[in-house]
C-alpha positions, 0 to 999 in steps of 0.5 A: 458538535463542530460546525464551521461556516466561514466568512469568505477571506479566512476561516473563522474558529469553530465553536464546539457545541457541546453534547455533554452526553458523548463527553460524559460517556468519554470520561466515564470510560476514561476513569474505569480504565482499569477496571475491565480487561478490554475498553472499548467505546465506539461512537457511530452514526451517520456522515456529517453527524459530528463524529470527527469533531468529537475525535479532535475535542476529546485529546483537549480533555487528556491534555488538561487531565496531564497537565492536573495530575503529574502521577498519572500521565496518559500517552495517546494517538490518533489515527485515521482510516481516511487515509487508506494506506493506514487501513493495511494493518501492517501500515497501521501498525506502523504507523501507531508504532511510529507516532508513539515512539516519537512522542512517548520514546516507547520501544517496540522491539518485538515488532520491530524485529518480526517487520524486520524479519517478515521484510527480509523473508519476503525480500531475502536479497534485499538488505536492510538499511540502518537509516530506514529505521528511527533513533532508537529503533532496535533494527538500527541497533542491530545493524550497528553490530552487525553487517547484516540482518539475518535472521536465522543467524541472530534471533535464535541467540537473542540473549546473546545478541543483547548483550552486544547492544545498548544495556536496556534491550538485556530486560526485554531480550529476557522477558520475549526470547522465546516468542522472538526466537521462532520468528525464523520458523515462521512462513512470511504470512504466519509473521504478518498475521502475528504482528499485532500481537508483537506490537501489543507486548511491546506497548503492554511492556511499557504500561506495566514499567510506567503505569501509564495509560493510553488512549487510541482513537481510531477515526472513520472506521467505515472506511475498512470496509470500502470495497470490501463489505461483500468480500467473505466475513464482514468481521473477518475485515477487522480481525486484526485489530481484535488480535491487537486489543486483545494482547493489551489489557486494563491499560488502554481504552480504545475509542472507535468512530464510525457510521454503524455500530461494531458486530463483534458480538457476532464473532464471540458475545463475550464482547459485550462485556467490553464495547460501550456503543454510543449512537451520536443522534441528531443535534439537539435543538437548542444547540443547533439554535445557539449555534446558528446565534452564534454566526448572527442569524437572528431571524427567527423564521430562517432560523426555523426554516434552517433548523428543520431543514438540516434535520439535526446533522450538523453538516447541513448546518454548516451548508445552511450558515454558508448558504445564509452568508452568501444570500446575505452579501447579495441582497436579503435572506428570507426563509423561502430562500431556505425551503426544500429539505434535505436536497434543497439544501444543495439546490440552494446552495449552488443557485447563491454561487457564481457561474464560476465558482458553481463550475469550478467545484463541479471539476475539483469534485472528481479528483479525491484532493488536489493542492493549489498548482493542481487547482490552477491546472484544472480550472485552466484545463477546464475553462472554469472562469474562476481566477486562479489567483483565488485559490483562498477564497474558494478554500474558506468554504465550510465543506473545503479542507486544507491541511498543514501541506496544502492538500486540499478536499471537499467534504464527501457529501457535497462532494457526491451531490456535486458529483451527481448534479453535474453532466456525467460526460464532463465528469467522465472527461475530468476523471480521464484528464486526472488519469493523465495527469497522474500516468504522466507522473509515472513516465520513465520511472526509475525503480530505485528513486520510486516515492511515496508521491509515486506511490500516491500518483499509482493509486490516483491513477488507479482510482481515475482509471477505473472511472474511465477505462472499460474492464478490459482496457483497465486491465491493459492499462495496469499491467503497463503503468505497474510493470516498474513498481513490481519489478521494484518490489512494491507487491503490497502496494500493487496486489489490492488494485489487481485483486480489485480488477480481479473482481471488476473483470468478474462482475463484467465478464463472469469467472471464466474469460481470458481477462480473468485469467491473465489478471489471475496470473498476474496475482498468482505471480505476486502472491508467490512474490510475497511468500503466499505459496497457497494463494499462489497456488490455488490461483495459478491452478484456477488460471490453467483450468480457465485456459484449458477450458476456453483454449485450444489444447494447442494453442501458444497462450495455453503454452505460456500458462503452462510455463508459468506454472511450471515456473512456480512449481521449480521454484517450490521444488515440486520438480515431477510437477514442472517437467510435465508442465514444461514439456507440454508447454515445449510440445505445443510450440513445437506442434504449432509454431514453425520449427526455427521460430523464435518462441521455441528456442525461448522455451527450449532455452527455459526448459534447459535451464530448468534441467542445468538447476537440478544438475541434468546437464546432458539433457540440458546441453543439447536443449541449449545447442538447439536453442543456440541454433535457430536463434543464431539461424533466424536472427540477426548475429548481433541480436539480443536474444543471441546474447542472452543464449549465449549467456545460458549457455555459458553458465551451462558449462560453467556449471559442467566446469568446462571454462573455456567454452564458458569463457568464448561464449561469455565474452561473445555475448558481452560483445553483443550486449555492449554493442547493442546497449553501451556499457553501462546497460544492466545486461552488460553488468550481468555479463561481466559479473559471470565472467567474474564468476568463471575466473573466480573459480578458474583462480584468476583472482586478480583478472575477477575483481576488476570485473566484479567492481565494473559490474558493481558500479553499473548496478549501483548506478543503474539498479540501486544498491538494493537490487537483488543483482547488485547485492549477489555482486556486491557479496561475490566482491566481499567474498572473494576479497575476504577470502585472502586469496589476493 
């Protein structure tokens, strides 16, 4: 395997020290491609033991097979479960999808289309930009012949659609219609969960036109299991991915590193048929000796002490060798220096190193990575000693990574011992300065300029946050730093962290606490965001029964349970659910509140609402008035909330086609909100898009048009062009303008 002791001004080149077992293995497995359904060769053991280094080896043996063979060209990628965003499968997809499409110019239309279309459903205001999708990508294509990716309207004439688009897409629209015409009917989880098949016909195309092969290595593939492996099914995790190999058959060997072996056998025995699981043991003696030769340590009783010491993982040899080159720069190695196994070997490790150093790498052990600004700020925040100016010096360490953009980590068993061996205060006060650090990066947030180094920032604090924050205050915390990104749609990003403080809340406080249930909430509102009606519902109906059960059958908190469900019923058309939910919501405040309390004008204002969409509007009408009423006798006449009744109820009698009172209130409350918030607050653009509105249905075409640009110009501005607001405005403009009534 590749161990990588360094001198201390640059990194020296690693010596692969060949198991040639685990090489055989590969090109055995490599030349029987083709002759079972499915091949899969999995290599496990133990951090440290090599795995990695075997994994960047293996692609060197299918470059040479490429560059022997000109008949038979073999396309290959890796992927690293490491990187956590790539454990989602529809980011892995995306990103397998990604990486051959721009080193192979693989099509994958099918799984471009079902994203497109899974996107789209999940974000049905949202439209679909052309340059978020690569040369080649069919989505791009579609949107050149089309103003709009709408699904219901394309799918179903794929044939047709094709033959609108560049002449290689008629063969695939041919072969797959049938599978991508019920992309319409599907619920938005019934797409997600089909998405590794889509991908799997597409490169399964592909093989079949070239006769080429692949190879997918997939790395640390523990990783899917990170706080998860008590969570229902343990093979229920990688699922997914069964559903993708299982769609590609006799061309593709799948090789799979990880620290235990695969179960799937225990899913269906008919996967011994394809797994070929090889355990990578410990480094045989004479290659551990060749390797330590190798770096010039020739003596040889340190040679034994060290070859004993690291137990046959080469990680501890690499520690060993650094640990020999330290001692050696200061005065003469001798084998007590290398004594105790295996924790002696962090022992040692550190007594060899300065005061500053030993200081400096107990505070980069708390942060998972850093890049060399960060680096400074550390060890200046925390008075390391260390210059700043040697970030190198520091980084040529054998267990110190950099890669090509400068992002820095430590190998994750030194980086525990460290973590362990420290004061636990003091790493307690890192991880609460890395939470600043990452929360002061997501400050006055624009959600339409968020990120993927916001996104990083988010699951950094996330991380840190829940090393520091108690349950209670982690909970607190989230929803806050969180609110920008949800409202920006960013629900696949944020609904593992509140499932994780989910589970958190429970561990400390059990099922039912107050704290479960305003995460469950929370969640309940996010599934119900991404089109998960079921998860949704189950979780909104554990929240009402939590609040029941520990609450008061009167107390207001209870109230805004009950509303939020009531909320999600309407949206579901469940109306004889919702009226009940709102009127006890209405009922409670009403009981417990003061009779010209604000709360109740807002409820009375919702449960309005509620009535103006099923068209009940003189039960509507006097709710609003009463509503209109102690918000007019409680507040201030310039107030916001009186802008936003008068707003309600101005749509109210537009609905009623009464146009004049619509228009009185309409204006009033436009007065208000720019007085307030100045001209180009997105309530103003909200005002002048309904007034828009009423003239339009009023026949004043040419008073609504300049209202709908101002409107437009501020959402732009303030929203982005993809806020669902600025594109109902941008299609009331359009329609209004191509209807020829100007």
């Amino acid at each position: 395997m590749s161990v990588c002791p360094t001198n201390f001004n640059e990194k020296v080149e690693c010596p692969f020290v060949d198991r040639k077992e685990f090489i055989e293995a590969f090109e055995k497995a490599f030349n029987n491609i083709d002759q079972k359904d499915y091949s899969i060769l999995v290599y496990y053991g133990v951090a440290g033991i090599g795995k990695t280094s075997l994994r960047k080896k293996l692609p060197t043996l299918l470059e040479k097979h490429n560059e022997s063979d000109l008949h038979t060209r073999v396309i290959w990628t890796s992927i690293d479960f490491a990187t956590e965003q790539y454990r989602q499968p529809y980011k892995f997809l995306e990103v397998l999808s990604s990486q051959l499409r721009q080193k192979y110019n693989i099509k994958f239309n099918s799984f471009d289309i079902a994203l497109a279309t899974y996107w789209k459903k999940i974000n049905p205001h949202n439209p679909l930009v052309k340059e978020n999708y690569s040369e080649g990508s069919i989505v791009r294509d579609v949107l050149d012949v089309c103003d709009e990716f709408v699904p219901v309207n394309l799918i179903p004439n794929v044939l047709n659609l094709a033959k609108s688009l560049p002449e290689h897409y008629q063969k695939w629209a041919l072969k797959r219609k049938e599978d991508i015409s019920r992309l319409p009917e599907l619920e938005p989880t019934e797409i997600y969960e089909r998405l590794p098949v889509y991908l799997a016909h597409d490169l399964a195309d592909h093989l079949q036109n070239t006769s080429e092969f692949v190879v997918i290595f997939i790395d640390t593939y523990e990783a899917l299991w990170e706080k998860e492996r008590d969570n229902g099914s343990f093979n229920s995790r990688d699922e997914w991915l069964r559903k993708l190999i299982e769609n590609i058959q006799r061309s593709c060997l799948w090789v799979i590193f990880g620290r235990e072996k695969l179960r799937w056998e225990e899913v269906d025995e008919d996967w011994k048929n394809y797994l070929d699981q090889q355990k990578i043991g410990k480094l045989p003696e004479e290659d551990a000796l060749d390797l330590l030769k190798h770096f010039g340590i020739t003596e040889e009783d340190i040679q034994k002490v060290l070859i004993e010491s690291s137990e046959g993982v080469p990680y501890y040899l690499e520690l060993s060798i650094d640990t020999y080159r330290k001692i050696k720069k200061k005065k003469q190695s001798a084998p007590e220096n290398f004594a105790k196994v295996p924790e002696g070997i962090f022992c040692r490790f550190v007594k060899y190193l300065d005061r500053e150093e030993k200081e400096t790498l107990k505070i980069l052990s708390v942060p998972r990575y850093w890049n060399r600004e960060l680096f400074k700020i550390l060890v200046e925040e925390f008075n390391t000693g260390y210059p700043a100016t040697s970030f190198s010096e520091l980084h040529s360490f054998s267990f110190m990574y950099v890669d090509e953009k400068g992002k820095c980590s430590m190998h994750q068993l030194m980086r525990k011992s460290l973590q362990d061996y420290q004061d636990q205060d003091l790493k307690k006060e890192v991880h609460n300065f890395m939470l600043d650090f990452y929360s002061n990066q997501l400050k006055d947030l624009d959600i339409k300029a968020i990120t993927p180094e916001h996104e990083t920032a988010l699951t950094e604090a996330f991380y840190h946050a829940k090393e520091t924050l108690e349950a209670e205050d982690l909970l607190d915390w989230f929803i806050t730093v969180s609110y920008q990104f949800n409202i920006a749609a960013f629900w696949q990003l944020i609904t593992p962290m509140y499932e994780e403080i989910l589970r958190i809340l429970e561990a400390k406080l059990g099922p039912e606490h107050l704290y479960v249930e305003a995460t469950l909430n929370y969640l309940a509102g996010l599934y119900r965001d991404m089109g998960n009606y079921d998860k949704a519902l189950l979780l909104f109906q554990r929240d009402l029964e939590i609040s029941e059960k520990l609450l008061d059958p009167q107390d207001p908190y209870l109230a805004i349970t009950l509303n939020n469900f009531a909320g999600f019923y309407s949206q579901l058309g469940d109306y004889e659910k919702a009226l009940p939910l709102f009127q006890r919501a209405l009922e409670i405040r009403e009981k417990m509140l003061n009779s010209q309390d604000p709360a109740i004008a807002t409820t009375l204002n919702n449960l309005a609402d509620f009535y103006r969409k099923i068209g009940y509007y003189e039960k509507a009408l006097p709710l609003f008035q009463r509503a209109l009423g102690i918000i007019e006798k409680v507040l201030d006449p310039q107030d916001l909330y009186l802008a936003g009744a008068l707003n309600n109820l101005a749509a109210l009698y537009d609905s009623m086609g009464d146009y004049e009172k619509a228009l009185s209130l309409y204006q009033r409350a436009l007065e208000i909100f720019e007085e307030n918030w100045g001209p180009q607050h997105p309530y103003v653009a909200t005002i002048l898009n309904n007034l828009a509105v009423l003239y339009d249905s009023m026949g004043d075409y040419e008073i609504a048009v300049p209202l709908y640009q101002r409107s437009l110009e501020i959402r732009e501005k303030v929203l982005g062009s993809r806020h669902p607001d600025t594109i109902t405005t941008r299609n009331n403009l359009q329609t209004l303008l191509s209807n020829g009534k100007l």
